[in-house]
LUMTOR-71075 format. One record per residue (C-alpha): residue in three letters; z, y, x. Coordinates in steps of 0.001 Angstrom, whole numbers, plus 500000, padded with zeros to 6 digits. Example, Ala and Ser with C-alpha at 12.3 -4.5 7.8 and 13.67 -1.06 7.14 Angstrom:
# residues 2
ala507800495500512300;ser507140498940513670;
# end
This chain:
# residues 656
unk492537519597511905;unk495953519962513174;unk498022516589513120;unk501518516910511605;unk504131517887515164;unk506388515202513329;unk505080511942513665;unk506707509299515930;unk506017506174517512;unk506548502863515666;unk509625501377517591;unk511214505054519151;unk508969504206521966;unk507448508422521952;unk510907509130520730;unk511187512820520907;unk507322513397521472;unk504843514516519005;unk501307514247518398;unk501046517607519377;unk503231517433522495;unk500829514436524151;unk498044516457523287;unk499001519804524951;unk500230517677528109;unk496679515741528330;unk494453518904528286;unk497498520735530664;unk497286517914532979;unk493478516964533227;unk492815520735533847;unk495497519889536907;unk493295517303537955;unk490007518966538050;unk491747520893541661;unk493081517340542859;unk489920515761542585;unk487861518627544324;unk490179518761547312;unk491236515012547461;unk489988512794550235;unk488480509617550257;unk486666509963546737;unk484411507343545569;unk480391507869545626;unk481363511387547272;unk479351511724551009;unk482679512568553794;unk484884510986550928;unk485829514958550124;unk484158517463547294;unk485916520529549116;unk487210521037552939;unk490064523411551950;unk492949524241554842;unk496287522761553475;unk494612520565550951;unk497170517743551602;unk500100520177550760;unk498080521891547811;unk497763518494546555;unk501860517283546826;unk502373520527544772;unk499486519801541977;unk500650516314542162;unk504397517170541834;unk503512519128538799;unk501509516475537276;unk504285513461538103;unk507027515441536444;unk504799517400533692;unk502384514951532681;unk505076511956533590;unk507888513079531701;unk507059511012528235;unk507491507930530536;unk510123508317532899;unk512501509539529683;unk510605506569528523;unk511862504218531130;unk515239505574530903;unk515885505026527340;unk514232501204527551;unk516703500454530806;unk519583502168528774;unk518319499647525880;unk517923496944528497;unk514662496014527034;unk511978497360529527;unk508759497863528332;unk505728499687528575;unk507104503659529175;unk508985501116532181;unk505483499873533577;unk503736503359533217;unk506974505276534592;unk507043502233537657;unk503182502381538377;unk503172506481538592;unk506629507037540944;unk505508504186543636;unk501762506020543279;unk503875509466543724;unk506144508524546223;unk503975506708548612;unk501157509673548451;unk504023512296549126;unk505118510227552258;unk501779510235553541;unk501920513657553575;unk504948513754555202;unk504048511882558072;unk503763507984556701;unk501128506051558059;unk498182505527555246;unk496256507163552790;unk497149509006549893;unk495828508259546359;unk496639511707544596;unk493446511596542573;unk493827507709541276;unk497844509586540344;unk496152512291538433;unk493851510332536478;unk495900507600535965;unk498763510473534351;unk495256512028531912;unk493954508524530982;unk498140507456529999;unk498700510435528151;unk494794510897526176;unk495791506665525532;unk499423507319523835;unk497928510779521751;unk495179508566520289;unk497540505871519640;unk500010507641517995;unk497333509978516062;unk496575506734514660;unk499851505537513765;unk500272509180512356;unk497279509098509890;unk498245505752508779;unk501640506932508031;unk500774510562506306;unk500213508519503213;unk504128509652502334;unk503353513249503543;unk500219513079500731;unk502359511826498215;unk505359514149499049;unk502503517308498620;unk501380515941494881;unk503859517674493751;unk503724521818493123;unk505823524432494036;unk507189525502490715;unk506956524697487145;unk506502526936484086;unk509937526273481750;unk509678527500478339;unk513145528804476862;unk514188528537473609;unk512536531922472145;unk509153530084473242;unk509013532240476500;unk507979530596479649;unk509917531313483431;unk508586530171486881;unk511426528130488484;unk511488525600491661;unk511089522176491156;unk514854521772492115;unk515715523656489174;unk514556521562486879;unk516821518971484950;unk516174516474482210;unk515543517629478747;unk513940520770479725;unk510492521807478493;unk507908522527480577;unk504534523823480063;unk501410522413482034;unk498105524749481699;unk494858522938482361;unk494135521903485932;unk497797522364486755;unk499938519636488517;unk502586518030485983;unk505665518956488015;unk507951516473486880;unk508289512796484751;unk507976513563481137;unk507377513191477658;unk504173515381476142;unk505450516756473326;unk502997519379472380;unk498852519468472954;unk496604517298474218;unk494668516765477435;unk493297514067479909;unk495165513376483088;unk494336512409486532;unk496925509641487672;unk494433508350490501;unk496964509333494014;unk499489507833491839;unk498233504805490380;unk494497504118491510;unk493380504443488144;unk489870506017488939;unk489570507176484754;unk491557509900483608;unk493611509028481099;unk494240510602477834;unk497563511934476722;unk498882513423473498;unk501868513497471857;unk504636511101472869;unk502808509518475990;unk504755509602479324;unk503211511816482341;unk504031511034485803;unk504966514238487957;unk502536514805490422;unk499582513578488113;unk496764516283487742;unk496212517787484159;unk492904518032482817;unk490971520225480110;unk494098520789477423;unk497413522306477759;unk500083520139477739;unk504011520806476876;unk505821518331478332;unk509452517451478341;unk511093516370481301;unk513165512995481833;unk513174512301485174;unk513733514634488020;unk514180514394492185;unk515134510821493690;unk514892509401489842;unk511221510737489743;unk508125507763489925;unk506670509683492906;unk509937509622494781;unk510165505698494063;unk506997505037495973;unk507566507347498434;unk510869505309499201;unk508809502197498729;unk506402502666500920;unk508982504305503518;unk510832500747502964;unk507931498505503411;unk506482500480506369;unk509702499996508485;unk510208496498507522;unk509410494040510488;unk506802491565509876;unk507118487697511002;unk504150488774512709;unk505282491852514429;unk508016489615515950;unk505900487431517610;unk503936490336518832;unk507353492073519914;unk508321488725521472;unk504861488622523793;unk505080492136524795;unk508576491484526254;unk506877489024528158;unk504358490710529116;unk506198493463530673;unk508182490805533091;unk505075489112534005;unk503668492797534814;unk506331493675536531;unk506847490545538324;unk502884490166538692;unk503125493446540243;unk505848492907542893;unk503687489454543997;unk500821491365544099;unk502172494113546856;unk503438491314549253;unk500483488409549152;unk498164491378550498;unk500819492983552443;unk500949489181553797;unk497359488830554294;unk497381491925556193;unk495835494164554031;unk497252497934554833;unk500494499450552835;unk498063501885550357;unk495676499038549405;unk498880496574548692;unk500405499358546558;unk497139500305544557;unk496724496414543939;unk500419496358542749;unk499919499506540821;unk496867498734538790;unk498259495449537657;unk501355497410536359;unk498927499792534931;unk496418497181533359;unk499392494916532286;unk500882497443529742;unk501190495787526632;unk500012498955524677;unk497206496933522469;unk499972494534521926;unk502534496732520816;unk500031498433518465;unk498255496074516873;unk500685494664513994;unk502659497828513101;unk499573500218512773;unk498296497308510205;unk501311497270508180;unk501098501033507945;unk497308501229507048;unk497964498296504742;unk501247499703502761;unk499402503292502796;unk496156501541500941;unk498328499167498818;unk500237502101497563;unk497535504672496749;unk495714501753494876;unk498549500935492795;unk499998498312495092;unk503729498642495981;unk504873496459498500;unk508675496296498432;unk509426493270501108;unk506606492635503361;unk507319489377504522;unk506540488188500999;unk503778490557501033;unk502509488616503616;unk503154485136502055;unk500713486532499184;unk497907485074501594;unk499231481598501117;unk499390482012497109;unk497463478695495534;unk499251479031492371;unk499695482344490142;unk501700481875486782;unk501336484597484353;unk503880485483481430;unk501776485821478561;unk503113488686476123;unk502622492396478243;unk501257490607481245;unk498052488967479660;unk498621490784476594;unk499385494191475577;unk502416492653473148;unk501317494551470465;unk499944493629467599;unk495355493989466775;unk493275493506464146;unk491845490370465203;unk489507489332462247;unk488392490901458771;unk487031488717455963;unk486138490480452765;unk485885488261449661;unk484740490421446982;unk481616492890447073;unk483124495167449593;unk482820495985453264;unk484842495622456558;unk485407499336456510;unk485632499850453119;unk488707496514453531;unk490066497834456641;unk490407501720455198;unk491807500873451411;unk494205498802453954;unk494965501825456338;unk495877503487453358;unk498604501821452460;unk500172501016455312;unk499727504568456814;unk503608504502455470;unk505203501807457568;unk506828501512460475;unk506514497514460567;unk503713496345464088;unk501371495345461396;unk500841497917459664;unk500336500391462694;unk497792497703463672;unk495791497644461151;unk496531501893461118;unk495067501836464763;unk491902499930463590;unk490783502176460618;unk491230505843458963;unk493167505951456125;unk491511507244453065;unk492733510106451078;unk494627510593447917;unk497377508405448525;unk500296507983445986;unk503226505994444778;unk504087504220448085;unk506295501224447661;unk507308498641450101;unk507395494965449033;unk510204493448450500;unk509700490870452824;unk506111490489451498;unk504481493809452444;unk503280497052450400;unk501456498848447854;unk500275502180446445;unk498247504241444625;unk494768505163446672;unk491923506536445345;unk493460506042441570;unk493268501977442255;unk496577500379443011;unk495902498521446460;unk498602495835447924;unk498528494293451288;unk500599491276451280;unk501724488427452867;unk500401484611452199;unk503407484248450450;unk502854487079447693;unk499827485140446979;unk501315482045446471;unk504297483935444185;unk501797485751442231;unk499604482202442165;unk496376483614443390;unk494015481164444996;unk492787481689448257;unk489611481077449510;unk488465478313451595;unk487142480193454166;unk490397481707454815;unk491261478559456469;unk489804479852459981;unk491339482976460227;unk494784481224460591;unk493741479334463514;unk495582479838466657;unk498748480899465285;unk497217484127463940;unk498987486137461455;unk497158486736457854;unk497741489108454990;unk495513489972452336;unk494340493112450440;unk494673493548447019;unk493016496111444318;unk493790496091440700;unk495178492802440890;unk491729491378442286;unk491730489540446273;unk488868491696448009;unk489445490177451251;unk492112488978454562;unk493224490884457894;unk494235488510460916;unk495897490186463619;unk497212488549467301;unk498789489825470499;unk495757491722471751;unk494477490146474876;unk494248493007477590;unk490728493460478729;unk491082493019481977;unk492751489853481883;unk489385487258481692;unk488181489340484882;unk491515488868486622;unk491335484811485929;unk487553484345486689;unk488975486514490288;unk491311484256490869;unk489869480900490181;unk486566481695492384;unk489281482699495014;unk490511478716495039;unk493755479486493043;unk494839478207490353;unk496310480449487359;unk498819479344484982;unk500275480785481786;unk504061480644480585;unk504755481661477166;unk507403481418474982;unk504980481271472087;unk504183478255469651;unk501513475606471305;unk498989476960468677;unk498907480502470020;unk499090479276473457;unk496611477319473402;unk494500479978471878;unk495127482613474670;unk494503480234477165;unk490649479135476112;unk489850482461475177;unk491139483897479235;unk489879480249480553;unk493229479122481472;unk493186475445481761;unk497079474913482253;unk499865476738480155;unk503322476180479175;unk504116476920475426;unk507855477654473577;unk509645478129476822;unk512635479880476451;unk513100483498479110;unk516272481173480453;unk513760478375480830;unk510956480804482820;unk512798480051486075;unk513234476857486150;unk509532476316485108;unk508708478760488002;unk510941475833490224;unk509151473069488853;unk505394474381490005;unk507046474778493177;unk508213471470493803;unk504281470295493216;unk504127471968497133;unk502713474939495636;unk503033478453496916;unk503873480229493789;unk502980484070492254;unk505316484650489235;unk503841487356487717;unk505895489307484664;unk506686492966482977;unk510177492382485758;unk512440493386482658;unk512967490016481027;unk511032488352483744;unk513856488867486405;unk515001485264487184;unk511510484255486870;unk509834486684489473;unk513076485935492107;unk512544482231491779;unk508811482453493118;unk507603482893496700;unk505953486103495618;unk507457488221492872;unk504921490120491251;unk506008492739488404;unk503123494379486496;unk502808497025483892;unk505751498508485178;unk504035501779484334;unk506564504658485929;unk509731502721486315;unk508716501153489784;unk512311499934490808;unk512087497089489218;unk514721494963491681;unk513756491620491643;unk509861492103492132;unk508238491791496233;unk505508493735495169;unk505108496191492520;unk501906496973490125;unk501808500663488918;unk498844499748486371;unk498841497620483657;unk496348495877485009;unk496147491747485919;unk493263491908488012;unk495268493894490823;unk497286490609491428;unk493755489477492798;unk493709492377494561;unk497365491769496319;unk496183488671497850;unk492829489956499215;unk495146492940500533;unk497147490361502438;unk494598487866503306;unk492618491033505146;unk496135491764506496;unk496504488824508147;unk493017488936509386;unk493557491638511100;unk496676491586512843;unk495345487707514122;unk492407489910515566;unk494217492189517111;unk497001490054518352;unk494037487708519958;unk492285490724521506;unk495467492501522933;unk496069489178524458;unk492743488241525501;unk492476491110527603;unk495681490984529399;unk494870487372530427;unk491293488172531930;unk492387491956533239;unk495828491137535492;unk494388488979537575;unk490692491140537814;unk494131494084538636;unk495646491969540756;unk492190491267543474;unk491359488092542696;unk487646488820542653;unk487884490892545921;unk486310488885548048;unk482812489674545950;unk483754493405546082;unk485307493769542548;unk488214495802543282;unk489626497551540274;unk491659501326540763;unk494618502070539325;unk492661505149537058;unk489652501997535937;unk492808500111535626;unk494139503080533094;unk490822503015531080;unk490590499728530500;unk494412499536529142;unk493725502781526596;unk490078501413525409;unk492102497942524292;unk494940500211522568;unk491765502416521347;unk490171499266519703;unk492853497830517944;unk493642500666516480;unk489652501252515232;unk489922497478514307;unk493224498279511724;unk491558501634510705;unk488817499113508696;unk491087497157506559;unk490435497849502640;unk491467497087499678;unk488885494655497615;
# end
């Protein structure tokens, strides 16, 4: 598969080199290499020290390794240049350093120096730099093409349908709000939208992690981008461009994969470090064995492979090719990090606090309960009820709409003001009304009744003829994720909290039924904040999680803003992180996303480290005396096989 030509290094450190630029240079300059090595002198394991006597060799080899310093070089001496420039050297310094003192010295052997060359330890140290900073940045690449995949949801053009009804293939570009566009089955939708013709199932999964596709008819929202299934839909368009959902997270995840980490500091910090003590451990290393007496060509191959070894490469890779793989999973899952330092506080959560009405709820009104009195059943109650209020607008009545089919012939509507409505069904006149009608009219109400008003539970009853048949309660439906999402979080050690500006009796209510053993009850949306405060000063680290629409003070006041439901307006500005479903249990999800994070940038930071403290001085000779001698090309391997693990170690983070 050919990688993307674009991608760049985390940090400008491969400013101005690609993917496929390090690529062609490696195979370029290890076929280069294959000639140095057969011709070169004092090989390894090779009997005379020499593969092939050729006449000239030493000349042949200054030109191949002229070719090699410069073409196979270049990415680090420009390297070197712009770090100096910066006057922050770094790693392109120590690879730039170790390869000119390897070049130089070589070519003044050959130009009459006293000593021995080390073209083939140059050559292979040039492959092993380049195949280590291709990998490495492939990596970084595929973490990163997470914006290219969302970027390519979207199609080329879009079918607009004119006002005669006729449909024209324009651009995307084209397209502007209020137009009508038509989306044939197993078409892309191409832009944010209202359906308001067909029906269909849609495929929101690259956009929101919703693994189900979700059903849409008239008047549901469609996301551009979003695949449409069986049904044709006609949609018509409301957002378009930088206003679009998919555009949102693309920005978001741009956002929160540039955004420095505490982390990534420290990391940045240590490499610094790390490139003086290379540097430094370097120049020590030349003149203790130049003082010992060891010749010029072994002093300058011990200073050499410590440069070489010392690179912080492993160090300088291991936290931001994390944050990418971790804002790239968080995103297509649903999970939109906006500020990654709290994103990264998430691990410390040990207190969530859920609003209650469209976080825990759906804030709509269900059918919660249906008690018939008289010899009639729960359909037969729900239906006569149905039929009646088939003709309001008021969240009861499409409630109790939602729950049944209405039956036919259906006559005389009237409402009943402030007590509910009646009419004509089936040639019986039918009333559903309000405890209060009851009372008016003074018709007794059963004992049993009682029960259904419990937990703050709203009641009316259905009337026919005159006669009580039987009682409706409807709540705030619970969403059905929500006991899942507690149970989550309690066997995770934190503890979840509700905040609800409803009565103590519905509170109360909610909370047994999700198993929340701590709620606050009447609280004002002014009061949310403050509430949010007062958790805090327990020395809790505190989720506030809300809709982020009246939630806003709330959500800022917390250590970790957390807006949910958002649905497709993901800006919501006072939110860290940003949940495209309407789902609870993905604030579970959050945390475990930052707790494996964490995890893994510690790993990687301890095994970047780790290394560098057992390989310098292995670089530097210390271990010569038993015959462990490293070369500047082992020296290489080593240094790429450390980058080459931490970035297979932040390849395996998930999302749980």
């Amino acid at each position: 598969m050919e990688e993307h030509s674009g991608h760049e290094q985390h940090g400008g450190r491969h400013a101005g080199h690609s993917v496929a630029d390090f690529r062609r240079r490696f195979w370029i300059s290890l076929a280069v290499t294959v000639p140095v090595i057969l011709i070169s002198p004092n090989l390894p394991l090779v009997p005379g020290g020499r593969i092939l006597d050729v006449p000239g060799a030493d000349w042949i080899l200054l030109a191949l390794a002229t070719f090699l310093y410069i073409f196979g070089g270049k990415p680090f001496l420009l390297g070197m240049v712009r770090e100096l420039k910066e006057r922050a050297p770094g790693m392109m310094t120590l690879v730039a350093v170790a390869i000119t003192v390897a070049y130089v010295y070589s070519s003044a052997v050959v130009l009459g120096l006293e000593g021995m060359p080390f073209f083939w330890e140059l050559a292979t140290l040039v492959d092993i730099m380049l195949l280590g900073h291709w990998i490495e940045m492939r990596s970084v690449g595929d973490a990163s093409k997470a914006l290219e995949s969302l970027a390519k949801l979207m199609p080329a053009e879009a079918h607009r349908r004119g006002p005669d009804g006729s449909t024209t293939d324009v651009t995307l570009e084209s397209l502007a709000a209020g137009d009508t566009v038509v989306v044939r089955p197993g078409e892309k939708i191409p832009a944010d939208g209202d359906v308001i013709e067909g029906a269909s199932s849609v495929d929101e999964s690259m956009l929101t992690g919703e693994s189900v596709p979700v059903p849409k008819g008239e008047g549901h929202e469609v996301i551009g981008g979003s695949v449409n299934g069986e049904g044709m839909l006609v949609v018509q368009v409301q957002r378009t461009g930088a206003e679009s959902f998919l555009a949102q997270v693309v920005d978001l995840v741009r956002e929160a994969q540039e955004s420095k980490s505490k982390t990534q500091d420290l990391a940045d910090r240590a490499a610094k470090w790390l490139t003086f003590v290379a540097l430094g451990g370097g120049t020590a290393t030349f003149a203790v064995w130049l003082a010992l007496g060891k010749p010029l060509a072994y002093s300058i191959e011990r200073a050499v492979t410590v440069m070489v070894i010392a690179c912080p490469h492993a160090l300088g890779l291991a936290i931001p090719l994390v944050v990418a793989i971790s804002t790239a999973l968080g995103a297509s899952s649903g999970l939109l990090v906006r500020d990654r330092m709290a994103f990264e506080n998430s691990r410390l959560i040990d207190a969530v606090i859920f609003d209650k009405t469209g976080t825990l709820t759906e804030g709509r009104f269900g059918v919660a309960e249906v008690l018939p009195f008289a010899a009639t059943s729960r359909e037969e109650l729900l239906g006569m009820a149905a039929s009646v209020e088939q003709y309001s607008e008021h969240p009861i009545a499409r409630a109790i709409v939602a729950e049944a089919s209405p039956l036919p012939s259906v006559s005389d509507f009237q409402a009943i003001p402030g007590k509910g409505a009646r009419a004509s069904v089936g040639g019986h006149d039918v009333a559903v009304v309000s405890p209060g009608y009851l009372a008016e009219e003074d018709i007794a109400v059963p004992d049993a009744a009682g029960e259904l008003f419990s937990g703050g539970r709203t009641v009316v009853f259905v009337l026919r003829d005159g006669e009580l048949l039987g009682a409706i309660a409807l709540s705030d439906v619970v969403r059905p994720e929500s006991a899942a999402a507690i149970r989550r979080l309690t066997e995770m050690g934190i503890e979840t909290i509700m905040l609800t500006g409803d009565n103590e009796t519905v509170a109360a209510r909610v909370a047994a039924d999700l198993g929340i053993k701590r709620y606050f009850a009447e609280v004002l949306p002014a009061e949310k904040a403050a509430t949010v405060l007062q958790v805090r000063a327990e020395g809790k680290v505190v989720a506030m999680v809300g809709d982020g629409v009246n939630d806003a003070p709330a959500l800022a006041s917390a250590d970790v803003g957390i807006a949910i439901g958002a649905g497709t307006d993901v800006a919501v500005a006072t939110a860290d992180v940003v949940l495209v479903r309407s789902n609870p249990d993905d604030v579970a999800s959050v945390i475990g996303l930052a707790r494996a994070t964490y995890r893994k940038m510690q790993q990687n930071l301890v095994w970047a480290t780790g290394y560098n403290v057992i390989a310098i001085p292995l670089a530097a000779g210390v271990l010569a005396w038993a015959g462990i001698v490293l070369s500047p090309a082992v020296g290489g391997l080593l240094m790429s096989a450390s980058t080459v693990i931490v970035a297979v170690n932040a390849r395996t983070l998930r999302v749980r």
